[in-house]
N, C-alpha and C positions, 0 to 999 in steps of 0.2 A: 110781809116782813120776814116769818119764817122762811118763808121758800127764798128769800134773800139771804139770809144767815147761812142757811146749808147748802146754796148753790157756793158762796161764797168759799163754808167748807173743804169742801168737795175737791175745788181748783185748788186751795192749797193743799191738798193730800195728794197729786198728779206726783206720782215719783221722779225724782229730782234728775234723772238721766235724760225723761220725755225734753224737760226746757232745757237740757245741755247740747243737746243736738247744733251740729254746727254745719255750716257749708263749706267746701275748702276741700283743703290734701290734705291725706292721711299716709300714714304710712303704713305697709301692709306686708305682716308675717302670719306664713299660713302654712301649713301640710297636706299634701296631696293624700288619697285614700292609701295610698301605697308606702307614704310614709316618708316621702320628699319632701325637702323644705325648702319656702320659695320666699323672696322680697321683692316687693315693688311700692306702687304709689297707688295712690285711688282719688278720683277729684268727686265731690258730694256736690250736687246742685239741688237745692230747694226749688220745685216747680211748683206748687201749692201750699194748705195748709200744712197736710199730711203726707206730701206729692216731694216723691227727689228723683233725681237723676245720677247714675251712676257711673264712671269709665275708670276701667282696670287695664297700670299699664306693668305688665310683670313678664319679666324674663322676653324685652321685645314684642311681646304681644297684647295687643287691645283688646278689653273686652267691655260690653257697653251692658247697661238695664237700668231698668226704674224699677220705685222702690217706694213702699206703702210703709209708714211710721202709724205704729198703734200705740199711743200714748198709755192707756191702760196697763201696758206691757212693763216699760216701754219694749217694744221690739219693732227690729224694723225688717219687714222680708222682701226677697227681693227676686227678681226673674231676668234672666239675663243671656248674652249671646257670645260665647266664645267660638270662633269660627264658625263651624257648619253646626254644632250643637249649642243645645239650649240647658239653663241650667238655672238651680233657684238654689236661695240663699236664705236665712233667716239669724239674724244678729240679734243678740240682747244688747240695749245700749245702758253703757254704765253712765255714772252720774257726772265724769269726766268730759263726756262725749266718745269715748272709744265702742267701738263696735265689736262685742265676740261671741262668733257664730262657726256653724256649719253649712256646708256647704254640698252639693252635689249634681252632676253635670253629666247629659249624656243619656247613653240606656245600657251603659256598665255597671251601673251604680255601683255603689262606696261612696262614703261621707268624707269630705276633710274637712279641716278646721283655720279658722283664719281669726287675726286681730288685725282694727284697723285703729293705728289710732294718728287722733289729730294733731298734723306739724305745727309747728311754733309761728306765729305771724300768717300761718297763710289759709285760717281760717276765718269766716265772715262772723256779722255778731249770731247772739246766741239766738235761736229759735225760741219765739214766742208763741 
């Protein structure tokens, strides 16, 4: 019955970003390492518990990756492919559902920074 009380705990102490997590469109403002600022869209697809899928459509161009959600974080990081480079990401998810992280791409390196956050109606229900 202990080990029930504190499992029980526990889940409710998961920080309140983890179960905000949403599937859908975001909207997405971010800066390039150089210092440009860019807006587009991002569509979130939950492929598992902890499993999404990702597509970035900014300035005309697609960029696609999955994306491992750590609940403990919560943070969610991400590996991804824009044209001929490859590039990872790592977002803290706030309690909203918005996403803001850094980002870096390539074998230029420099960091930019990105928020994504979730549109109005066109996201799924809340991750459980």
């Amino acid at each position: 019955m202990r080990r029930l009380i504190l499992a029980a705990t526990l889940a409710l102490a998961l920080p309140a970003g983890a179960s905000a997590q949403q599937a859908g469109t975001y909207a997405v403002a971010g800066q390039t390492p150089d210092g440009q600022r860019y807006e587009g869209t991002a569509t979130l697809r939950q492929t598992g518990t902890n499993t999404w899928t990702i597509t970035w459509n900014v300035s005309g161009d697609t960029s696609r990756g999955v994306g491992l959600l750590i609940p403990e974080g919560p943070l969610m990081v991400i590996g991804y492919v824009a044209g001929r480079d490859i590039g990872a990401a790592a977002y803290a998810v706030e309690a909203d559902g918005s996403l803001a992280g850094t980002w870096t791409q390539g074998d230029r390196g420099g960091v930019g920074t990105e928020i994504l956050r979730p549109q109005g109606g066109g996201g799924g229900a809340p991750r459980k």
